[in-house]
N, C-alpha and C positions, 0 to 999 in steps of 0.2 A: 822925646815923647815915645813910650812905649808903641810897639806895632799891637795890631788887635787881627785877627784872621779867626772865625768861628770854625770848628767843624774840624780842625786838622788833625790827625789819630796818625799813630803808629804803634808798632810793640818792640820791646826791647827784645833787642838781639842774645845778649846776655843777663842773668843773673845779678843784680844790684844788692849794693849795702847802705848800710848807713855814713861810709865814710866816701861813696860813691860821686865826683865831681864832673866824671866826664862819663857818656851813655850812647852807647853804640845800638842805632835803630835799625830795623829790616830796611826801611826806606821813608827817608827824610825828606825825598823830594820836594816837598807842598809845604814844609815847614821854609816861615819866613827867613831871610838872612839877618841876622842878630846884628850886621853890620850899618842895620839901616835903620837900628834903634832894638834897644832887649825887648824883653817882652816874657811872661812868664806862662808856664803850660802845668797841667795839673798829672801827673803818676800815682797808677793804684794798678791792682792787680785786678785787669778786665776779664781773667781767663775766668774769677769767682763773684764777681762783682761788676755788672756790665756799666751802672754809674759811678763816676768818681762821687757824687754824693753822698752814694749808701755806703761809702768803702769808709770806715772810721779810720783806716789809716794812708788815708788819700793824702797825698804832699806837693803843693803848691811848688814849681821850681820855677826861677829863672834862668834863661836863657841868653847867655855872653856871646858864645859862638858856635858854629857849625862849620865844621870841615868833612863833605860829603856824607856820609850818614852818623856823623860822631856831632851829640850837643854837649858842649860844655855847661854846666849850671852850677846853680848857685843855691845852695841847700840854705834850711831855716828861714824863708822868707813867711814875712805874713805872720810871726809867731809861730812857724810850726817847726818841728825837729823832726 
């Protein structure tokens, strides 16, 4: 069963694409362990758009694993590219 934790924010350390699989955070700390079931978190650019809602190019990712501030994911879920 997916994990569920409301509220957990970070920002990405670097630069992402679209061929982007693994994502290096300032700090992961509070994000869940992917070990203990996935679970999916939502990326947009907050620096121009403070809700992922309003951000049209907001993308649902899943989360495989986490090895200290690095999540692994899983692109195109939910229908989105």
């Amino acid at each position: 069963m997916p994990q569920v934790k409301d509220g957990v924010k970070s920002t990405v350390k670097f630069t992402i694409d679209a061929a982007t699989t693994s994502v290096e955070l300032n700090n992961a700390a509070t994000f869940p362990d992917p070990a203990l079931g996935q679970y999916w978190v939502w990326m947009w650019d907050a620096t121009t758009t403070p809700n992922a809602a309003d951000d049209s190019n907001a993308e649902r990712v899943r989360v495989t694993g986490k090895a200290g501030n690095i999540l692994t994911i899983v692109r195109g879920e939910a229908g989105q590219t």
